[in-house]
Steps between C-alpha positions, in 0.01 A plus 500: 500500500141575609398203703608246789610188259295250616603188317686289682761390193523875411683604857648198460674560181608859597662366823615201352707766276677615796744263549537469110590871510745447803699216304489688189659777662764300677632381183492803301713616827728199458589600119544858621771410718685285248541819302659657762252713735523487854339206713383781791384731192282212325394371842307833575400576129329084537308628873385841369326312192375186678322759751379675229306228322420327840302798615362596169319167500364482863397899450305396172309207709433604757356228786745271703816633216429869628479337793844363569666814320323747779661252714822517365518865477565617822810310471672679210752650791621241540664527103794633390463879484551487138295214402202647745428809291324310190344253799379812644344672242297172373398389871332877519296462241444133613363645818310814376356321160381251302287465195099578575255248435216636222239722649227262373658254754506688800170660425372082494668399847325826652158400392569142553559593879364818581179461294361682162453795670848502613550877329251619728737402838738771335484873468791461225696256380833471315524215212897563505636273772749780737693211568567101445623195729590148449101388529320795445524913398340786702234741368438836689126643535311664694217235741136628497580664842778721348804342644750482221600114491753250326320245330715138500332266236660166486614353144311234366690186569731577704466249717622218253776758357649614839549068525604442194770749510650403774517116445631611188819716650508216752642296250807748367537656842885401499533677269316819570694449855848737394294816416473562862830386692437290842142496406347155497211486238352201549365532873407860414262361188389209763365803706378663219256185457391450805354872466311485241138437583519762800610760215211371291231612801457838489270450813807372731722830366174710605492354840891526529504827313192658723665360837814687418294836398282478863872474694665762315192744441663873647847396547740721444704283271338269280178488248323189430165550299208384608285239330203666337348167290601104466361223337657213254801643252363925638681648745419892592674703681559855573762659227837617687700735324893569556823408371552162425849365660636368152516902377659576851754228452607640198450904541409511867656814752719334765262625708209309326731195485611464868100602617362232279773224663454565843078482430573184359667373699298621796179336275667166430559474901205660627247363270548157649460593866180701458320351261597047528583574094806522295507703189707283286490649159769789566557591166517850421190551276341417832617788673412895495651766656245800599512843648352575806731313758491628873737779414260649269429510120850491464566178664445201349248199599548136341157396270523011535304361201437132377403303829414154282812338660528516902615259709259459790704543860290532758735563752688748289901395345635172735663607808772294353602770266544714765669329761795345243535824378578641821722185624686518184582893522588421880759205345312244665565230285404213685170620588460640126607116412292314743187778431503377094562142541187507718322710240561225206825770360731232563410162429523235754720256306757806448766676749635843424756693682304774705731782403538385176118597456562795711768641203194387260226713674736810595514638147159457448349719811767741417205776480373387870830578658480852471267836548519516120560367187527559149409233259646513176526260197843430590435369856244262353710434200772388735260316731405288186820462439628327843199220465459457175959396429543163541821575618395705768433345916165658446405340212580159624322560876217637310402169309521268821251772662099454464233744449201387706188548280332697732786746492489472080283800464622697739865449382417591153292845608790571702756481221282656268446820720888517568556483109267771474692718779786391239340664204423854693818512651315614776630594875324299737438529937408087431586460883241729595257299334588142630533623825151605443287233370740220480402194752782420704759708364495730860550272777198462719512709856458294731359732720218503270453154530468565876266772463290249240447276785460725761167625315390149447 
């Protein structure tokens, strides 16, 4: 596999196999337990090879298939412990890899938009890509000025592959839909969509990618990179070393693990009120950990990569967020109630029981109730588990509840930051951070409010 396939009816025909290979599998389960093996036994055997082929295919193309498995991934905590190792290990590799496109291709996008002399804007340059994503891989080098850089060329085509993929798991998303308990596909490949074209301009993730670099340039706790070069399908950027999360999920210190939560945490909260952007890519190929945090070399700082999907916030996360979560973890359930039927949560043509969606919530801010809190696999397996049994109160209050689509994004980050928490088991002060930079989660003073208009 040396290229992005760029023929429409030849992604087609590998995802179009999916399902084939799902169905395939279900029978040959179905004749295994006529002759006698275990339902639970053939049940797991049937997931671990269905993930197997399901990520070997959107590894090998790439675009909006790589796309939707990054996606997926930081969910695998929510798994079974035992059918999560084999997800594990091919989701690493899903976010760390993928085939290279032929140096003769790269070398033409480069002089296509950098020019013929495009060598001479380089002091060196490395033909081996350091790393790959779902619509383009990363070269390092050294810029003319001697900054070593990262090098993002964009893969031919991927515009009409990232689409084409994901109308094309659009249409079997039911059944991609019990890989990941209580996760709904289908809205999450809508999303997907809608995203494209701002992943396709490399000179929107500059400007979000060079805003975020500005706010965070000598803080203590997190690296962005700054923008170096930017034009059409080249993006340049200064190279970051460090540790990339996936190897600290799976051989990280404690020490690492818990430091690397509670900066992501702080970055997924923070980011938002300084900057009006939302980093909503949390995967963990995105993510570094470096030495050099404020307790010396032997601290650790958090390195953010990938800014080519934000959501654009200008007045930081909706005070919304804030103020329910504080109403609910005061057991204000009428307020909570009233607070997301006016938001669009709760439909106008439905009635719920206020403490009914108080018991739904509870579980759910678990981690905001106290000082701090250890996430673990089994938390979020048994989160999934409440919302996603139909035979469960939360299951059933969850479907008559409504996601605004202005919340979408933020809802999905959110989870996917939590299931990364999940994945380093990681000790996190997550109170200390919404306090922080969390709109409306501390109540206002109003002796502030007096003080504003005194000064007026």
């Amino acid at each position: 596999m040396s290229d992005l396939p760029r023929k429409a009816v030849t992604r087609t025909a590998k995802l179009a196999a999916l399902p084939l290979g799902i169905a395939g599998r279900a029978t040959w389960g179905f004749g295994k337990r006529i002759v006698g093996e275990s339902a639970e036994l053939v049940g797991r055997e049937l997931q671990q090879r269905t993930a197997e082929q399901l990520f070997k295919v959107l590894g090998e193309l790439k675009g909006g298939a790589m796309k939707f498995g990054q996606a997926l991934s930081v969910f695998e905590s929510a798994l079974p412990e035992e059918v999560a190792g084999p997800y594990r290990a091919a989701l690493t590799k899903l976010q760390e890899a993928a085939p290279p496109m032929p140096t003769r291709t790269v070398h033409a996008v480069l002089e296509e938009r950098l020019g013929e002399g495009w060598h001479e804007l380089f002091l060196e340059f490395e033909d081996k890509p350091a790393a790959a994503a779902s619509i383009g891989q990363v070269h390092r080098g050294v810029w003319h000025d001697g900054r070593e850089v990262a090098v993002k060329v964009q893969y031919p085509g991927a515009g009409e592959a990232l689409l084409s993929d994901l109308n094309q798991l659009s249409r079997f998303s039911r059944l991609l839909g019990p890989l990941i308990p209580g996760m709904d596909i289908k809205p999450l490949l809508a999303e997907l969509k809608d995203r494209v074209s701002e992943e396709l301009d490399y000179g929107l993730e500059a400007q979000a990618q060079q805003a975020h670099a500005e706010e965070f340039t000598d803080d203590p706790d997190v690296v962005v990179p700054q923008v170096v070069h930017q034009s059409d399908q080249v993006l340049v950027t200064e190279w970051m070393d460090g540790i990339p999360l996936s190897e600290i999920i799976s051989d990280g210190t404690q020490e690492q693990r818990d430091r690397a939560g509670q900066l992501l945490a702080r970055f997924l909260f923070s980011g938002p009120a300084r900057t009006g952007l939302l980093h909503a890519d949390p995967h963990p190929g995105n993510f570094r950990l470096l030495p050099g945090g404020p307790e010396g070399e032997d601290d650790w700082r958090l390195g953010v990569l990938d800014f080519g999907t934000v959501d654009r916030l200008p007045g930081g996360l909706p005070a919304t967020i804030g103020e329910s979560l504080r109403m609910t973890l005061g057991g204000e359930a009428e307020a909570v109630y009233e607070l997301l039927r006016m938001e669009g949560f709760v439909k106008e043509t439905i009635e719920l029981d206020p403490d009914a969606v108080m018991d739904y919530l509870l579980p759910i801010i678990e981690p905001a109730q106290v000082e701090e809190f250890t996430f673990t696999r089994g938390w979020m397996r048994s989160q999934a588990a409440r919302v996603a049994d139909p035979r469960s109160p939360a299951y059933q209050l969850g479907k008559q509840l409504n996601l605004p689509p202005s919340y979408l994004l933020i809802h999905r980050v959110t989870l996917s930051t939590i299931g990364v928490l999940c994945q380093l088991g990681a000790t996190v002060r997550l109170r200390e951070e919404l306090e922080e930079w969390l709109p409306g989660f501390v109540p206002e003073d109003p002796a502030d409010d007096e003080e504003a208009v005194a000064e007026a």
